[in-house]
N, C-alpha and C positions, 0 to 999 in steps of 0.2 A: 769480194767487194769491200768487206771490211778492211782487209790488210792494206787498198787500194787507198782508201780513205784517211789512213791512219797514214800514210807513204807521204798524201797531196800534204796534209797538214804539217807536218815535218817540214817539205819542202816548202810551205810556206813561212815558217817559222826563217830558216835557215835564207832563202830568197827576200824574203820583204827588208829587212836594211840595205841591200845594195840596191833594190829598185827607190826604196825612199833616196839616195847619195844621189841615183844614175838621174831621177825625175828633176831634183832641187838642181844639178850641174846642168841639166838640158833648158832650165827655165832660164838661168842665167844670174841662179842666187850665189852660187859659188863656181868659182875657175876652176878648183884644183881637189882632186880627193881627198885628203887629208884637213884642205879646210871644210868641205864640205863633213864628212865625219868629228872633225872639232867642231864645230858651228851646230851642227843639228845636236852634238851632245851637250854643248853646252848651251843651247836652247832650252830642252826642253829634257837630257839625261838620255839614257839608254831606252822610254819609251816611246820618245817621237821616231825611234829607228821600228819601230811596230804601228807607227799611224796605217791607217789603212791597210791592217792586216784583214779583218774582219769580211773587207769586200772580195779580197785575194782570196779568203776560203771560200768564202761562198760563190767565188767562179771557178774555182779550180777542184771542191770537194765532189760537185754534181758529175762534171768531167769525170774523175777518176772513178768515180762511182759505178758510169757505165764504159769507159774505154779498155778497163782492164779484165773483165770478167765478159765484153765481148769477143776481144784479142784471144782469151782464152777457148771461149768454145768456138770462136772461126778456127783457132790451132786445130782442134780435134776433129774439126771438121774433115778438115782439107787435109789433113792427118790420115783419116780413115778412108779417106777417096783415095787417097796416093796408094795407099796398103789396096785397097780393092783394084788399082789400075794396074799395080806391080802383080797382081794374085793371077788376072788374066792374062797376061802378056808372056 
């Protein structure tokens, strides 16, 4: 769960500047990638491409917290029923 946790954050890190570019292009502050990437950097630098990081972990740390370490013990599960279905058969 931990490793799970430590994965979501990464990938929020790494995700939140193209959802801040993709958000600002869909509202209709910028036409084009490049200006919206100039434009937000020169707004505000390299941190307004982490606005709204904060709310990104907190919906995506909870998730990973319980989706990977369920994944895992349904694996084993279904795992060990296959192994006892193949044992009878």
């Amino acid at each position: 769960a931990l490793a799970a946790s430590f994965a979501a954050s990464a990938n929020c890190l790494v995700r939140n500047p193209t959802l801040v570019i993709s958000q600002r292009m869909q509202v209709g502050q910028y036409t084009t990638l490049t200006a919206a990437a100039h434009g937000i950097y020169k707004c505000g630098g390299l941190g307004h491409f982490y606005s709204g990081l904060s709310v990104s972990a907190l919906r995506e740390l909870p998730f990973a917290f319980i989706q990977f370490p369920l994944y895992e013990a349904l694996k084993r599960l279904l795992s060990r029923r296959n192994d006892e279905m193949t044992a009878t058969q």
